[in-house]
C-alpha positions as CSV (number, residue, x, y, z in Angstrom):
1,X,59.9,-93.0,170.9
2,X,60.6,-89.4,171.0
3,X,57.6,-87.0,172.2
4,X,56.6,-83.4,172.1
5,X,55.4,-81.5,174.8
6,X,52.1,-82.4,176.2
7,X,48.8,-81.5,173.9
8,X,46.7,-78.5,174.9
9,X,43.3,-79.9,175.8
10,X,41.0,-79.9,172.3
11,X,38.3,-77.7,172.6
12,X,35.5,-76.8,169.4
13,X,36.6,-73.2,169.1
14,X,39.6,-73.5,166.4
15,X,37.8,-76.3,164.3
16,X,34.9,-73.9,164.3
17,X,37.4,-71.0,162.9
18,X,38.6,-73.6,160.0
19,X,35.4,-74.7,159.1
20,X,34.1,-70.8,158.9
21,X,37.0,-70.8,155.9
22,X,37.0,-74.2,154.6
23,X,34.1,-75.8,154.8
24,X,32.8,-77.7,151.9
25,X,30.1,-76.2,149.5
26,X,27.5,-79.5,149.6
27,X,24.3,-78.9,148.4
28,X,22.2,-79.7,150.9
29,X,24.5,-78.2,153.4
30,X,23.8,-73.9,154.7
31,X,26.9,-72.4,154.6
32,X,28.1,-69.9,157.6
33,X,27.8,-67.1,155.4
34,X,24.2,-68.6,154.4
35,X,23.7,-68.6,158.4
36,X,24.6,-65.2,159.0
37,X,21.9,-64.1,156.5
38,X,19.3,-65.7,158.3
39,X,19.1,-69.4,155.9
40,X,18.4,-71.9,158.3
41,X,19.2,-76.0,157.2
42,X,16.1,-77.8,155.7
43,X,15.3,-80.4,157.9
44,X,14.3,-82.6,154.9
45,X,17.9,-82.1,153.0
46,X,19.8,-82.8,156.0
47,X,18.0,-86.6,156.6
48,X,17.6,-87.1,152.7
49,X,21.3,-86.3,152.6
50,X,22.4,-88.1,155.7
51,X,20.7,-91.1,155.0
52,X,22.0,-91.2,151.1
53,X,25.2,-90.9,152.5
54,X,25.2,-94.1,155.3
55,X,28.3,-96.5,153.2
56,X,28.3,-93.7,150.6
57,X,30.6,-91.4,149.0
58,X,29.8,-87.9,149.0
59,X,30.5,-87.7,145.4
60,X,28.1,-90.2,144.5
61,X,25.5,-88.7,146.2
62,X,25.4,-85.3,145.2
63,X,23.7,-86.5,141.7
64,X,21.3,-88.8,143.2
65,X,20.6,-85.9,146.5
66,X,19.7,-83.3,143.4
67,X,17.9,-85.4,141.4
68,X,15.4,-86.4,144.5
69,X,15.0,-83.1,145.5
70,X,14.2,-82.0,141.4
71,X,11.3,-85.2,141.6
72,X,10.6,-84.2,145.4
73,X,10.6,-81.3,146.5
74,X,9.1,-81.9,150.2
75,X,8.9,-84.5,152.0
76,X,5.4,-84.6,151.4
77,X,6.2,-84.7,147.8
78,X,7.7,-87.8,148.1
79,X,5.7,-89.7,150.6
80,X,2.8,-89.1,147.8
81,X,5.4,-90.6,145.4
82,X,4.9,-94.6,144.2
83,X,7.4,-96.6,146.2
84,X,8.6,-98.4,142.5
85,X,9.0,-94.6,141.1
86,X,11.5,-94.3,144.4
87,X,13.2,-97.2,144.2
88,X,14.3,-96.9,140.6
89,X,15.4,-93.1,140.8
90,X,17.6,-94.7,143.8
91,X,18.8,-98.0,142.2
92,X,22.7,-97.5,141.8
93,X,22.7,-96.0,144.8
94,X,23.2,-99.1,146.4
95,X,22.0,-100.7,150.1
96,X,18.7,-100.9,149.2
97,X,16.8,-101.3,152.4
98,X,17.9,-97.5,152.8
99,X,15.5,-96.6,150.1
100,X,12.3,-98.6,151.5
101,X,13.0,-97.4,154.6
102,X,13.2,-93.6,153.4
103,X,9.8,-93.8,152.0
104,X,8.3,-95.3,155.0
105,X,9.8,-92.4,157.0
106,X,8.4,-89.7,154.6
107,X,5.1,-91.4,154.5
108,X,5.3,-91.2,158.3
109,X,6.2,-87.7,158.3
110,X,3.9,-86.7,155.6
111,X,0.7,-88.6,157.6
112,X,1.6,-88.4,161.2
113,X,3.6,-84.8,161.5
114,X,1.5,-83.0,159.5
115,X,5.2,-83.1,157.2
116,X,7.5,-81.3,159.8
117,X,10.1,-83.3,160.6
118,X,10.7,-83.9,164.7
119,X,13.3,-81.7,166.1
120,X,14.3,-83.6,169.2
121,X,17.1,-86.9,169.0
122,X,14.3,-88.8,170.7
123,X,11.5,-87.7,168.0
124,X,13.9,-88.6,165.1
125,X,15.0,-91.9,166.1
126,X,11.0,-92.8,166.5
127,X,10.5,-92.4,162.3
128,X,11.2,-95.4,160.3
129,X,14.5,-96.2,159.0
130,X,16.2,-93.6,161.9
131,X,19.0,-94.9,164.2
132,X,21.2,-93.1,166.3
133,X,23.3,-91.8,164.0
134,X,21.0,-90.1,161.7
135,X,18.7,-88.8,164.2
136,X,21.5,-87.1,165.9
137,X,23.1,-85.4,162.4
138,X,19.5,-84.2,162.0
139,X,18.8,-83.0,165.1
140,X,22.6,-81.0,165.5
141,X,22.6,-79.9,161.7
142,X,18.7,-79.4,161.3
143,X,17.5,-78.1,164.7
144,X,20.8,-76.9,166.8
145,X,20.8,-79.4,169.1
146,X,23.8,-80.5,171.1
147,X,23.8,-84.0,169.5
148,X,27.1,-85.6,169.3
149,X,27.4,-87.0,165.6
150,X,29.7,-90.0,164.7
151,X,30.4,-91.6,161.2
152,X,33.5,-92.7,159.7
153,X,35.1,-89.2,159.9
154,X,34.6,-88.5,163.1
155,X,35.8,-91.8,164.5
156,X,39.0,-90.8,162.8
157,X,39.9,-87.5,163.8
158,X,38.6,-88.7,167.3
159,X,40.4,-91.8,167.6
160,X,44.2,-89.7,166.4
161,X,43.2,-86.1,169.1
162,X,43.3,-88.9,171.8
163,X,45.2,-91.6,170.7
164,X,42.4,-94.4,171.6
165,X,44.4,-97.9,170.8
166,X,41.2,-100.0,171.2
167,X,40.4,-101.6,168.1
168,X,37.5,-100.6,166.3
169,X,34.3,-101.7,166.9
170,X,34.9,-101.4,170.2
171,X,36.4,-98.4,170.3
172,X,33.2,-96.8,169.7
173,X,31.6,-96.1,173.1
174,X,34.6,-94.2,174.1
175,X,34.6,-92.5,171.0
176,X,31.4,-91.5,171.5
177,X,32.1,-90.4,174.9
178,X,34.9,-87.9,173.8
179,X,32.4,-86.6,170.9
180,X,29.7,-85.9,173.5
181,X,32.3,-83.8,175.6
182,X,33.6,-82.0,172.8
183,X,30.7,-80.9,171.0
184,X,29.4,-77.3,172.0
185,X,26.1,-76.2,173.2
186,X,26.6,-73.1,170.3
187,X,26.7,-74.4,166.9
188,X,26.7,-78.0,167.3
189,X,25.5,-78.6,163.8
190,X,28.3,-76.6,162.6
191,X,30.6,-78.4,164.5
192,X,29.6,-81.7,163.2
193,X,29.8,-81.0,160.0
194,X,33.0,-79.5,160.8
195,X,34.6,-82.7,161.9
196,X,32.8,-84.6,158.7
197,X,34.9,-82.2,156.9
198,X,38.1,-81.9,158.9
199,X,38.2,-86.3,158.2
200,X,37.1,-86.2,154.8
201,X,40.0,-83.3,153.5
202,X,42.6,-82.9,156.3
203,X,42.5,-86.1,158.7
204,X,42.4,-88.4,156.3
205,X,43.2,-92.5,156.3
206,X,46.7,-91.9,154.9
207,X,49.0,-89.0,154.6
208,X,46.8,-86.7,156.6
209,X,47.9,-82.7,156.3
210,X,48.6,-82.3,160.2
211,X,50.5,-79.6,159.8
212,X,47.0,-77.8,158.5
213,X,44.8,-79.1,161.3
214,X,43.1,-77.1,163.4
215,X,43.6,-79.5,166.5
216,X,47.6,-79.9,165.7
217,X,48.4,-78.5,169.2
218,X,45.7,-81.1,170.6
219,X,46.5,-83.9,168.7
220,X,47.9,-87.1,171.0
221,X,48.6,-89.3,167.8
222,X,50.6,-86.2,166.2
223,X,52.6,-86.4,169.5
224,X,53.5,-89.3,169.1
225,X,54.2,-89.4,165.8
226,X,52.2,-91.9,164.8
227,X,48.3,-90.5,163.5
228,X,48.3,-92.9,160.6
229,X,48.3,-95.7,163.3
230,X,45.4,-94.7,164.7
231,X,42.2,-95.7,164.0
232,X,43.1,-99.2,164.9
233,X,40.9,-101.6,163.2
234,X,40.4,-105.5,164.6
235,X,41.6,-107.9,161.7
236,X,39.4,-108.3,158.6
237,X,37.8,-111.1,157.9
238,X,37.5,-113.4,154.7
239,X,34.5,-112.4,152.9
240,X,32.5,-115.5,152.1
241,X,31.4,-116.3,148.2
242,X,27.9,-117.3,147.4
243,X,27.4,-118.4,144.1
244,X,24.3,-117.8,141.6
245,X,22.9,-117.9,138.3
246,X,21.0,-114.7,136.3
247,X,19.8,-115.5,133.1
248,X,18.8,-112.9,130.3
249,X,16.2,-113.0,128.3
250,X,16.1,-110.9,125.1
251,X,13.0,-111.4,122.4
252,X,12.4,-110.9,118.7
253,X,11.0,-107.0,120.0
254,X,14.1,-106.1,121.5
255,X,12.8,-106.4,125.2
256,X,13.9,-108.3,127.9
257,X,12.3,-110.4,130.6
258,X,12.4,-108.3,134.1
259,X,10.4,-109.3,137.1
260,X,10.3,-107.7,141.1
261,X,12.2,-108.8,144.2
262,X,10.2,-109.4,147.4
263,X,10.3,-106.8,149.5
264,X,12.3,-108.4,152.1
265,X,15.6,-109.1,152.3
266,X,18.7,-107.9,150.4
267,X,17.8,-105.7,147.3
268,X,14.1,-106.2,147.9
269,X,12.1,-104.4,146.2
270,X,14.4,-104.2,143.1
271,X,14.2,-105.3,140.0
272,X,16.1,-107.5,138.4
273,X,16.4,-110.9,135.8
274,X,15.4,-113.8,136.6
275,X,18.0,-115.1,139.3
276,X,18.5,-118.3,141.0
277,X,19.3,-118.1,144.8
278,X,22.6,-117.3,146.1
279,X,24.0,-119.8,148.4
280,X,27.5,-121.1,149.2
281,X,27.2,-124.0,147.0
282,X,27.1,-124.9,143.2
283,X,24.8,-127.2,141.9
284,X,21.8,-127.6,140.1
285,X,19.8,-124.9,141.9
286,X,22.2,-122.2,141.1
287,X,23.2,-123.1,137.4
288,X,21.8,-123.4,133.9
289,X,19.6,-126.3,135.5
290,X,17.5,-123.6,137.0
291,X,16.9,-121.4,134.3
292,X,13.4,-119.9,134.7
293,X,11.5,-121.7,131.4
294,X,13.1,-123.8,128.3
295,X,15.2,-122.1,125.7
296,X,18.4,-121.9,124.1
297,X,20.6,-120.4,127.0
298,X,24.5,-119.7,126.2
299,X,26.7,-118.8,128.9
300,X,28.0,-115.4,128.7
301,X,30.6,-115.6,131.6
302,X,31.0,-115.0,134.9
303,X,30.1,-111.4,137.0
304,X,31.4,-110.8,140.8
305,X,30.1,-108.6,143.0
306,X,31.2,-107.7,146.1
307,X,28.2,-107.0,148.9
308,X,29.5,-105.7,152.6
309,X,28.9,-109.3,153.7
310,X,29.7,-111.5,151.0
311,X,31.0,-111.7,147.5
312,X,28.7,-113.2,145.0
313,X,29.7,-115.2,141.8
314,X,26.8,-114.9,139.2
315,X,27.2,-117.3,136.1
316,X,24.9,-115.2,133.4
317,X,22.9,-117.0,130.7
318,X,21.7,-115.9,127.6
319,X,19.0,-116.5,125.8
320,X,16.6,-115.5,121.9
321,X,12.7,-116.1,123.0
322,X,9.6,-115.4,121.3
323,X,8.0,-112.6,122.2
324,X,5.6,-114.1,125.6
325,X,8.0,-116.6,126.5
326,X,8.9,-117.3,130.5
327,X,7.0,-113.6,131.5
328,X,4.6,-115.6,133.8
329,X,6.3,-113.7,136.6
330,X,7.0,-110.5,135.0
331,X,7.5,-108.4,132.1
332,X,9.2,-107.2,128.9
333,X,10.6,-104.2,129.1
334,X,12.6,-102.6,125.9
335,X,16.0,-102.6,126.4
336,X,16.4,-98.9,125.7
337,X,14.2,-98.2,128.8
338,X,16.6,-100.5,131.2
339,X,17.9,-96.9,132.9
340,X,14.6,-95.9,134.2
341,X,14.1,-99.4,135.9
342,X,15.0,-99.5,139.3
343,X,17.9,-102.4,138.4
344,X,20.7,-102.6,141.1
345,X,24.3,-102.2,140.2
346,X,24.8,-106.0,140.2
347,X,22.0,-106.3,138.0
348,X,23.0,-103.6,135.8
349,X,26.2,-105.9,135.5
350,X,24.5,-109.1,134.8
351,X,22.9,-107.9,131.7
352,X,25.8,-106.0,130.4
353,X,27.9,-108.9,130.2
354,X,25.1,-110.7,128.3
355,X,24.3,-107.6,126.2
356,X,27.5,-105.4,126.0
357,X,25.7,-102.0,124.8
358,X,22.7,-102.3,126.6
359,X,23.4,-99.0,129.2
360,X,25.2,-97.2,126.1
């Protein structure tokens, strides 16, 4: 394979000079030109942010991030908030136990920091819901720390400036150590973003614009001629199916029959229609034989949804009921109100394939 001359050894300085000109305009982000006037990052859009944005586009965020921060304004706004009213304004948002966990952590800032957010790695990572990765975004972005920040980005442009073949996961310690070296003591949390950026516009999965990046006289994988190689991933596996039931329940008012998910476990907390369990196997406890109370239930067809760990196969059901029929374990609730229920996505796709213009 034919090579370049050797890399000059990355340093933060020339990412910091791109991100001064193109860093993205987010809004919970302070721009450097906001810096230089004196606007410092609020410590309660960085984590609302950061945490909205675990497994998460930043496109689909910005809506939900705006429309918390209309509701909320502080986080003592929202730790005073019901934990239903937060679940709902976060349900198509998706990986639900994000959302519990965010109001346990505001009600822990609100009532044990006297709602001022710790400004140390260690102090973060104490609050409910905060690992390692958030606490450090919070405390580089937030507080100026020298944290070293690592999400899907980062591992990118990391893995391609040193050319680090390990597969991924394992990769990820050494990752970490490179990210620890390279991030500065001065602007850390401008760095971070900095590298969030540089992956999400420049070093991207495919095609990445090399020949625009800052670390192009760094770069080992651009040596060798080769960055789309790198990160390597380990071989995906086959995602299991479970299979379930959802049956919908429409009455002679025009509501349907909702009811509440525990708390634990996937979606919990959510609400949804009544829903058989969702195992590996069909029979009689995840078909029409388990529908919730007698009635005249047609199938409507089948809905797939694909979770990070499994993909589920919901057979959806169908039913005209009088008007108190089957609520024993929850309520009617107009159709026309379904969009200020906190009702997942799959949920959401359950009852439109058993009422077609029911989100129109």
């Amino acid at each position: 394979m034919m090579t370049q001359k050797q890399p000059t050894p990355p340093s933060a300085a020339p990412l910091l000079a791109w991100y001064d000109r193109h860093h993205r305009d987010l809004p919970w982000r302070v721009s450097p030109a906001m810096a230089a006037r004196g606007v410092r990052p609020d410590p309660y859009h960085i984590w609302l942010s950061e945490v909205m944005l675990q497994q998460t586009t930043v496109a689909a965020v910005k809506a939900y991030f705006l429309k918390f921060i209309g509701r909320w304004p502080t986080v003592i706004d929202l730790a005073a908030a019901p934990v239903d009213d937060v679940m709902a304004a976060w349900a198509g948002l998706g990986y639900y136990a994000r959302a519990r966990n965010l109001k346990k952590c505001a009600d822990a800032v609100a009532n044990e920091h006297g709602g001022w957010f710790p400004d140390t790695e260690e102090g973060l990572r104490a609050l409910p819901g905060i690992g390692d990765y958030t606490s450090a975004a919070v405390a580089a972005i937030a507080f100026d720390r020298q944290a070293a920040v690592m999400d899907g980005n980062v591992e990118r442009v990391i893995s391609r400036l040193y050319a680090i073949s390990t597969p991924l996961p394992a990769a990820k310690p050494l990752m970490k150590q490179k990210v620890v070296a390279l991030t500065p003591p001065i602007r850390p949390g401008d760095f971070a973003q900095a590298m969030m950026d540089l992956g999400a516009t420049i070093c991207t999965p495919k095609r990445p614009a090399c020949s625009l990046c800052p670390f192009n006289g760094s770069c080992e994988a651009l040596r060798l001629h080769d960055p789309e190689y790198f990160p390597v991933k380990a071989p995906k596996k086959t995602k299991p199916v479970r299979q379930g039931a959802a049956f919908v329940a429409v009455n002679r008012d025009g509501e349907i029959l909702l009811r509440r998910r525990i708390d634990s476990g996937l979606l919990g907390g959510m609400t949804e229609v009544p829903t058989t369990a969702w195992t590996a196997r069909l029979d009689g406890e995840t078909t029409l034989e388990a529908a919730p109370f007698e009635a005249d239930w047609q199938a409507c067809g089948i809905v797939v949804h694909v979770f990070t760990h499994f993909e589920l196969r919901l057979s959806i059901f169908r039913a005209a009921v009088g008007a108190t029929s089957g609520a024993d374990d929850g309520w009617w609730e107009p159709v026309t109100n379904l969009d200020s229920q906190a009702l997942p996505t799959v949920m959401k796709k359950a009852i439109a394939q058993a009422i077609p213009h029911a989100f129109n």
